[in-house]
Every structure is written in C-alpha cells, then in structure tokens.
N, C-alpha and C positions, 0 to 999 in steps of 0.2 A: 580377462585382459592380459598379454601378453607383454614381459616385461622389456621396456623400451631401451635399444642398447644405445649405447654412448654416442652421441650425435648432438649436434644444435641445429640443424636441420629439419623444421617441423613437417614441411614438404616430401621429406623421403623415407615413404609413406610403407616402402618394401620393411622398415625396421619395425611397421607395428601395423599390421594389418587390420585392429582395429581403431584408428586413431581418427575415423569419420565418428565413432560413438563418443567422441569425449564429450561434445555440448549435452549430448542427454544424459549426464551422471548430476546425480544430485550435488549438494554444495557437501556433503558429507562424504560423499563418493568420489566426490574428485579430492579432497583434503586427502582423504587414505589412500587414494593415486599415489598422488603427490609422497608421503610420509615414506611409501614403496619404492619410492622410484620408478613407478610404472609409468611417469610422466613429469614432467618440468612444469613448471609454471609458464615460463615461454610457451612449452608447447599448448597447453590449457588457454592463454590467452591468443594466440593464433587461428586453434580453434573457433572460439567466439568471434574475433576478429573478420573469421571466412563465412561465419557463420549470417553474422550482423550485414555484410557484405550481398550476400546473397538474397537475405530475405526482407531486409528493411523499405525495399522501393515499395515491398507491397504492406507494411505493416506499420513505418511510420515514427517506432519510439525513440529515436535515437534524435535528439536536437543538436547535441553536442558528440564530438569521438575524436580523440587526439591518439592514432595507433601508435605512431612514435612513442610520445609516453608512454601509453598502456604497457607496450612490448617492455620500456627500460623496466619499469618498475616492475614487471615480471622478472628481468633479469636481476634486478636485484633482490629478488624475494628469492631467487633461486642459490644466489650467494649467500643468502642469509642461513639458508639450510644446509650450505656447503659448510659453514663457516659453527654449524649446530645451535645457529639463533634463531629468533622468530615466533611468532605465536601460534595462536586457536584456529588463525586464518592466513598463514601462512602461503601467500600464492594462490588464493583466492580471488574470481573477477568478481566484483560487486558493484554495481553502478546507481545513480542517485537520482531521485527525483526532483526535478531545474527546479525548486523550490529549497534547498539544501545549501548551503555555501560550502562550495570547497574550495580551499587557495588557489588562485593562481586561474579557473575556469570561470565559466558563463553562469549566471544566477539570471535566467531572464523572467523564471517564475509564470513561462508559456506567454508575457506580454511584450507586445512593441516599447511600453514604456521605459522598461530596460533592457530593450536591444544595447549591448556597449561596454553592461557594468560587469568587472571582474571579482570577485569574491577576494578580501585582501587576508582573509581567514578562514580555516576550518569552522563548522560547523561541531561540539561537542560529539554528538552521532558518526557522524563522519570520522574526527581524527581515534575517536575507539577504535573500529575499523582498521582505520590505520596500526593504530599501537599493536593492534593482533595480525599485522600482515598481509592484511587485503590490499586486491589493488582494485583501486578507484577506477572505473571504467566506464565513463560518459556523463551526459545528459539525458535526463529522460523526459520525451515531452508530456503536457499535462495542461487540464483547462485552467485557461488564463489566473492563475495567483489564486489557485484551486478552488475555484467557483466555478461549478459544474458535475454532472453525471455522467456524462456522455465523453468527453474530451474532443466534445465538438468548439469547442469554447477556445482550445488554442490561438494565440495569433499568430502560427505558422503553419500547423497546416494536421487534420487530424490525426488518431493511430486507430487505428482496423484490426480486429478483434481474428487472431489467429485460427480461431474456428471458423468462421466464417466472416469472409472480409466485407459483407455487405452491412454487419454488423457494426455495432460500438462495442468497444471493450469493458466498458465502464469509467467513472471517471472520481477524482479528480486523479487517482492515479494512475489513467487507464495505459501512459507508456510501463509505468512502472511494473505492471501484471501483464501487458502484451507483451511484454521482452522476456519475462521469465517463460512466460503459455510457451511463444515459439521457440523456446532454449535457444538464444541470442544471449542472455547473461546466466549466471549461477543462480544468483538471487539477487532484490534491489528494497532498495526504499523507498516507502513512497509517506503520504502524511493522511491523516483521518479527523476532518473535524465533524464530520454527520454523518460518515461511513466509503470517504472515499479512498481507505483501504480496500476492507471487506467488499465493498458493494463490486469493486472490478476484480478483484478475486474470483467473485463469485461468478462473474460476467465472463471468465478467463479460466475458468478450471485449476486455479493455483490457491496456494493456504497465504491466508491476509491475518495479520495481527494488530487490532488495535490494544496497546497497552493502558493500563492505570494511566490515567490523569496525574503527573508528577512522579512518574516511575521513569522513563528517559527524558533526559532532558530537550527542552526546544530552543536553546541560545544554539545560534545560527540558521534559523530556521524562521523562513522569510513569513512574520502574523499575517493570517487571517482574520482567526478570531480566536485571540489569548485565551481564553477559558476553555477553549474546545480541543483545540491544536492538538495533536499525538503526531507522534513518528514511531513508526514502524515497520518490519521485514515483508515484504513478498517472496515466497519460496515454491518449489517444488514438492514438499511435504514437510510434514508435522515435524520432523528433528532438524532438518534445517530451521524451520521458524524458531524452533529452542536454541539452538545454539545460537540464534545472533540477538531475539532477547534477552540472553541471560548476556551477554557483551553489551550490548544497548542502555541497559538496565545500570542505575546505579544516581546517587545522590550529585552534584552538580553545583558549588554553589558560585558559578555565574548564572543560573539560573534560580527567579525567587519563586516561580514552582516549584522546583525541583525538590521532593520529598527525601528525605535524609533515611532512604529503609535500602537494607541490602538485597544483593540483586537475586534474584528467585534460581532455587535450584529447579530446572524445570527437565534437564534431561534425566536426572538420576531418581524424579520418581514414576516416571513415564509408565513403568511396565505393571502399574499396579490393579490394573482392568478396575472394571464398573461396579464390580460385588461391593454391596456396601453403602451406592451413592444413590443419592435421590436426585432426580431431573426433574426440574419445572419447566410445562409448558403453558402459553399463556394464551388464554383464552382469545386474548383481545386479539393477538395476530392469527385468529386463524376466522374470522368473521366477515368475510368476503373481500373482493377486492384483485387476491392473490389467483395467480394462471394455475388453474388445475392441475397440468403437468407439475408445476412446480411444488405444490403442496403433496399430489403422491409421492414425490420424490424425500420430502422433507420426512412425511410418514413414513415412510418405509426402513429413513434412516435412523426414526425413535424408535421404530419395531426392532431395529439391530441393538442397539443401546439398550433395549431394554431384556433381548437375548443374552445379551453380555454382562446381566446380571444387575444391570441398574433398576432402580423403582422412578417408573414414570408417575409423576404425580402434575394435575391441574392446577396450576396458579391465575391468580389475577395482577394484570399491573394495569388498575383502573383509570390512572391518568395518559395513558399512552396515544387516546384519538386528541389528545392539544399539543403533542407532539411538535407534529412538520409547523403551525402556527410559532408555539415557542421557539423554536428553533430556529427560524427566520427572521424572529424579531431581533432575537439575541447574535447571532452571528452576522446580522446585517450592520448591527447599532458598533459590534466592533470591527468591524470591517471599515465602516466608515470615518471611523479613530483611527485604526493601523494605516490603511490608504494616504490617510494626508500628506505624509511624509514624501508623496511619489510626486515632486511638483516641477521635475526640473532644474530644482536648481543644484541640490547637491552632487546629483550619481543618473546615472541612464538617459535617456534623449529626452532633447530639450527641441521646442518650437517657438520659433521669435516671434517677440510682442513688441508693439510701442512702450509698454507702462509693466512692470513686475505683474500685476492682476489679467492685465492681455498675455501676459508666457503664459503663466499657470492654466489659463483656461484652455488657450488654443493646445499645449502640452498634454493636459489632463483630456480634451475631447480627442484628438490623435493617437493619442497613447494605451487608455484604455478601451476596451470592446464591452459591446453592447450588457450582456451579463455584470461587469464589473462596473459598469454605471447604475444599470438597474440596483444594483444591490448597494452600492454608492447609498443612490437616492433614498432607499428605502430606511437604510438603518440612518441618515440623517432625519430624516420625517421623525423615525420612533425617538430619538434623542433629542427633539427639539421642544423648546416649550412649551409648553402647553398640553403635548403628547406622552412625554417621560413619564409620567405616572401611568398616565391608559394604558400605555405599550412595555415599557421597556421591564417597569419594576413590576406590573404584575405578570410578564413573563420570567421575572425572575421567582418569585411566588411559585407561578407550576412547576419550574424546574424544580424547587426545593421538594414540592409533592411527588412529581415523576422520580425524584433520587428514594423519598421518603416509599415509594411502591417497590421498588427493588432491597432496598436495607429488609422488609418485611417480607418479602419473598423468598429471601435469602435464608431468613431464620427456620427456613422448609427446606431448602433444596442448597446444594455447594452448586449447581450450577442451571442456565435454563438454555432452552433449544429452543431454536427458532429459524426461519427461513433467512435468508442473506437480502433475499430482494421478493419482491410483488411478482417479477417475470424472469425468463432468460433475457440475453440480448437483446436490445432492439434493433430496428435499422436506421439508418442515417437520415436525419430530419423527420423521425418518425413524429418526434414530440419538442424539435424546437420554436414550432410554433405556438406553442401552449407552455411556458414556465411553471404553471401548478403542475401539471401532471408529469415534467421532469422534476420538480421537487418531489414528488411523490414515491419517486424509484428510490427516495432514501427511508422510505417510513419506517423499516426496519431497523435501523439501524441508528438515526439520529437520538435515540433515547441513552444510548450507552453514553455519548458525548455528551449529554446535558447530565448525567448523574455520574461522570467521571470514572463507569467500572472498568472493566478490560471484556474484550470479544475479539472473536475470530471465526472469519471464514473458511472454510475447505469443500472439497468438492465430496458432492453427496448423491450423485449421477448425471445425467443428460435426458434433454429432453428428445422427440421424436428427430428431431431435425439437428440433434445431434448437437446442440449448446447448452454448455455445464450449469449444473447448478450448485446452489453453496446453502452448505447447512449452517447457520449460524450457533456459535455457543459463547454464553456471557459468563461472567463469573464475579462474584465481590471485587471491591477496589483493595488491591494490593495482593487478589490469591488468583494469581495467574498458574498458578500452578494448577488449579481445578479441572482451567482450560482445555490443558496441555492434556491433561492425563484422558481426559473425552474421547479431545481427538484425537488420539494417539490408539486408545483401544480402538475408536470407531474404523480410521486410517487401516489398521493392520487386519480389520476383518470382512474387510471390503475390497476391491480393486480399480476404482478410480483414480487412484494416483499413478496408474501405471498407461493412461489413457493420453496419447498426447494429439494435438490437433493434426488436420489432414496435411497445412502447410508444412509442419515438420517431419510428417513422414514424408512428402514427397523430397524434399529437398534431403534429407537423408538418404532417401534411394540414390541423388544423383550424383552426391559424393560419394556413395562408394562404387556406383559402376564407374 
C-alpha cells in the first residue's frame, strides 16, 4: 500500500492508486493503515461509505446510516491522532446490530413496534467502542427483536446473503455478518442467544464469537431472553474477533450478570498451535440430519487440527437431542416477560383504543410480527398455571444436565468441534412455512446458550455451489482463550479467510476501472 500524501480529499484517487482496496483490509489491517499514515480515518470511512452506497440495494444490512456523522467522527478520530490521543480502535468503522442502544440513533430492534424510539444512552458494548476510538457506523438490520434464523423476520425488509443473493444470510444477525461477508463495515456486532452469531457467520463466510455468559456485559442491550443474551464481534478473521473481545470483555456492574473476571488475553497467546491439546468431538452431532457437503467439510477441518498436532478424541454430550425443546421453552417463557414492556405507552408506536386494554392490543397486534407473537404465545402457555412445572422448570432441569454434559467433557478435552449449522444457506421461504425445521437450523448451536460456555464460528470451506461453511469450536465458560488459540492455528493453515464473495469482487473490479 502506497503511502497517502497530504490531502483531505478521499476522491483524488491519483494520491493513492490503491485506495479502492481499503474496504477489504481487515479491522487490524486498516488500524496499522491508519497508525502509518497510509490513510485517515476520513479516508477509511468514505471508503465504506462508497462502498455501503454501492452494494446495499442489493444486500440489505443497513437499516440506519447517518454519513454526515460517520464522516465527523472520523474527522475527529483523525484529530485525535494528530493531537497523539486515542485508542486500540482509533478510526475504526464499526457498526451495531438495531438491537444495541446507541445515543442519540434508532434502536427499532428490526420491529414496527419501535419505529420512533431514539436510544437516550450508549449501550456498555457500544460506549467501549467508543472509549477506544471507533466510529459507530449504522444500523444493522436483523429479525424482528432477534427471533429468527433466516432474517426473514425483519419488519422492513430482508438482508441477502453476499454469496448468493437468492440466499438467507442467516439470522438473528444476518445484517450484522452480511455487512462484514460484502466488506461494507470493518467488523460489527451482532447478539446470540441460540446461535444467532455463529449460525450467520457460518451462513456468510465470516468468524462469529459467542462469548461466556457474564463475560460482556448486556446493559443496553434490548432482552430477549436474559439467561441466553451475549454480544458479540463479527469479523473478517480470527485476530480481529480477539481484539474486540478482549475490549468487549470485562466486569460491569450496571449489569447484575455481568461476572467480575478480567478480560481474557486472547491475542498474545494466539501463536501457541495445537501440540498439546485434546479436541472433543461429539458423537451426538454427527448422527444424521447434517448436509453431507457440510460434514466433509467439517472432517476435513478435524483432519487439519489434528495435523497441527492436536489429539482428536470422541466425546458424548448425551443430553443434546432435548436441546431445540429446552430451548424454546426457555427463551419463549422469557421473551414473553421481556416483551410486555412494548405496549405503547412509554416509547415506540402507539395505536388508538377506546379503553387503555383496546391500545395495548390493537398496538401489540400492529406492532409485532407473526414470529414475535408465536413466541409471545408460546412462552405465555409454558409460564402459566398449571403448565410452569410440566414446561418451564423441567426445561430448566435439562438445562442443568445439558451444562452438567459439557463441565464433564471438558475434564477430557480444552476444547470441542463441531459443525456451525445442519446446511449451508438456504433460500428465501425455503422453510418459513414450517417453524420446526427453521428451529432446527440452530441445533447446533443452542446448547452453548443454555450451559453459558463461549463458541465461535469461522469459515471452514464451501460447498459445491460455492456457500461457506463454519466449523464450530466451544470451549469452558470463562477460557476463551482455548477458543482463540483453535482458530487461530486452524485460520493460518488453511485459506478460507482469504475467499471473499462474488458480489465483492465484482464491485471491486468497478472501482478500480
């Protein structure tokens, strides 16, 4: 890269003949730009800017984009380095998934019901972020108050999977991983409470991180369902996802999750490869169900890991088929606790009644979409009387056994592999007319969320037709460090992460002729 001379003119374009490459530099790779001088934060944000401009009619993530802002706040990141202050992210674009509060933007959390409401506060997540430099860049769309797979579930309007737009991305944070796949942002955040990190990672060819249960905090960070909730990076690769866990990471106490442990070194032990370590794989996810493609894919990438000097060893984690059941008994029952609160009368759109009980209803059927009713109704059923024992507290029972399967697996293995998803992509309305079988695209993955550990997706190849796929890797609650170090050997001995979708090459081509 060619060092950019003195200019605030990102358009003149004769000062840096590579300035169409800036969107595909990692979030690491543009910070050491930046640190060089090989470019501004201006110019980094413009980029994206031209970038988001160009490709989003046909990909969708963007619900919110105030360029004005973005640009100041680039110019002041760029003062701030003039000036020898600033952080870890320093002129950094990072954008947030519409479920995240940032001051002063849109929190519609992908529903009608808060079309309106302004964020009157940072989000914990978010103002770290800030304290290190970044600049906040959008909204990113997501299914409705992240209930969903697919991010067909929005109520404004889908996001389309950069490898192929006839696809889903995945969901619930399928803008969050479509924005990063088409290098539209740097990296973003999205939230995971049954895998809707990972699972559109995996759907998007990009590394997803669901952290520890109480390792970032979730004050500002619109419930779902309290017990499950994470926030987490979507990145380009494995050292971006470390560097913004290790910023993400850390005790909170406006949060009464939020666990009092300090924040994981996870880049400085990165390089320490596989000699040494034992990997569990579990029986139970590989007993049919899963797309062929997708499991050689998965093999192929234990046969590297175990190259790399790891001991593959077979585990069981024998409560894993009551899973997707527990799982939806529990994130419905609070879901339908968190919800209440959306009635109209304090914040977001209101629909007139005769009587306070006529708003609320006619507000609450307008407001929310079909998904977010179903699941409404659902987790009211299991919480109601007569039900709460049948349903709620003995799904709380397997979860203790599902957590109780991994504590003992662990005492074998620092970490275990697994697939991200049952398929690659699907296509649009493949399975929303069947709700079990889009629950089912999270089988993998909902177990981490009910036993609190950490995992992560990254890309582990493609299938014939050319849609990535994600190897999953979990690890004990609070050793995320296990994680990192995984995928970090698997990452550097492999070339997946240098794969980026058709849409971004083309659109690349047409910026620089």
């Amino acid at each position: 890269m060619r060092r950019r001379a003195a200019t605030n003119s990102f358009l003149s374009l004769e000062f840096w003949s590579n300035m169409a490459e800036l969107h595909q530099l990692t979030l690491v790779e543009t910070l050491d730009a930046l640190a060089r001088g090989d470019c501004s934060a201006e110019d980094v944000a413009r980029r994206y800017l031209e970038r988001i401009a160009a490709t989003d009619s046909a990909i969708g993530a963007f619900l919110e984009l105030d360029p004005e802002q973005v640009l100041a706040d680039a110019r002041a990141a760029d003062a701030k380095r003039r000036r020898g202050e600033g952080g870890r992210l320093l002129g950094a674009p990072i954008a947030m998934k519409d479920v995240l509060n940032v001051k002063g933007a849109s929190c519609t959390c992908g529903s009608k019901i808060l079309r309106g409401y302004r964020a009157p506060y940072d989000a914990t997540a978010v103002a770290r972020l800030r304290a290190e430099g970044a600049v906040i860049m959008g909204r990113l769309n997501m299914d409705e108050f992240a209930m969903g797979s697919s991010n067909e579930n929005s109520a404004y309007h889908p996001v389309r999977n950069p490898y192929d737009l006839s696809k889903v991305p995945g969901g619930s944070s399928g803008g969050s991983a479509a924005s990063v796949a088409a290098d539209q942002i740097a990296a973003s955040l999205g939230t995971d409470t049954g895998g809707s990190i990972r699972q559109p990672a995996s759907f998007c060819g990009c590394v997803g991180v669901k952290p520890s249960y109480g390792r970032v905090s979730r004050y500002g960070l619109t419930a779902f369902a309290s017990s499950l909730d994470q926030i987490g990076p979507l990145t380009k690769d494995v050292a971006d996802a470390a560097l913004l866990t290790e910023i993400l990471s850390g005790f909170d106490p406006a949060d009464s999750t939020s666990v009092p442990a300090p924040a994981p070194e996870l880049r400085a032990n990165r390089d320490q490869g596989l000699a040494g370590m034992t990997l569990g794989l579990p029986r139970e996810y590989f007993q049919g169900g899963m797309d062929p493609e997708v499991e050689q894919r998965v093999r192929e990438a234990v046969e590297v890991c175990r190259s790399l000097g790891a001991e593959i060893m077979e585990i069981s984690l024998p409560h894993t088929e009551y899973a997707i059941a527990t799982y939806y008994i529990i994130a419905t029952a609070e879901a339908s606790a968190n919800l209440a609160r959306f009635d109209g009368v304090r914040y977001g759109a209101r629909q007139p009644g005769a009587d306070p009980i006529a708003m609320y209803e006619a507000t609450r059927s307008a407001g929310f979409g079909n998904e977010v009713k179903r699941r409404i109704i659902l987790g009211t059923y299991v919480l109601s009387s007569g039900y709460y024992d049948a349903y709620y507290l003995r799904a709380q029972k397997v979860r203790a056994l599902i957590r109780r399967d991994f504590d003992q697996a662990f005492q074998h293995c620092q970490a275990i592999l697994t697939p991200a998803t049952p398929s690659a992509a699907f296509g649009f309305g493949e399975k929303t007319g069947d709700p079990l079988q889009m629950y089912l695209s999270d089988i993998y993955t909902v177990t981490t969320n009910l036993a609190g550990i950490c995992g992560m997706s990254l890309p582990c190849g493609f299938t014939a037709g050319n849609l990535p796929v994600g190897l999953q890797i979990l690890g004990p609650a609070f050793r995320e460090e296990h994680i990192f170090r995984v995928a970090y050997a698997y990452e550097q001995a492999t070339r997946w992460r240098a794969k980026r979708p058709p849409l971004a090459v083309a659109e690349a081509g047409r910026a620089a002729s």
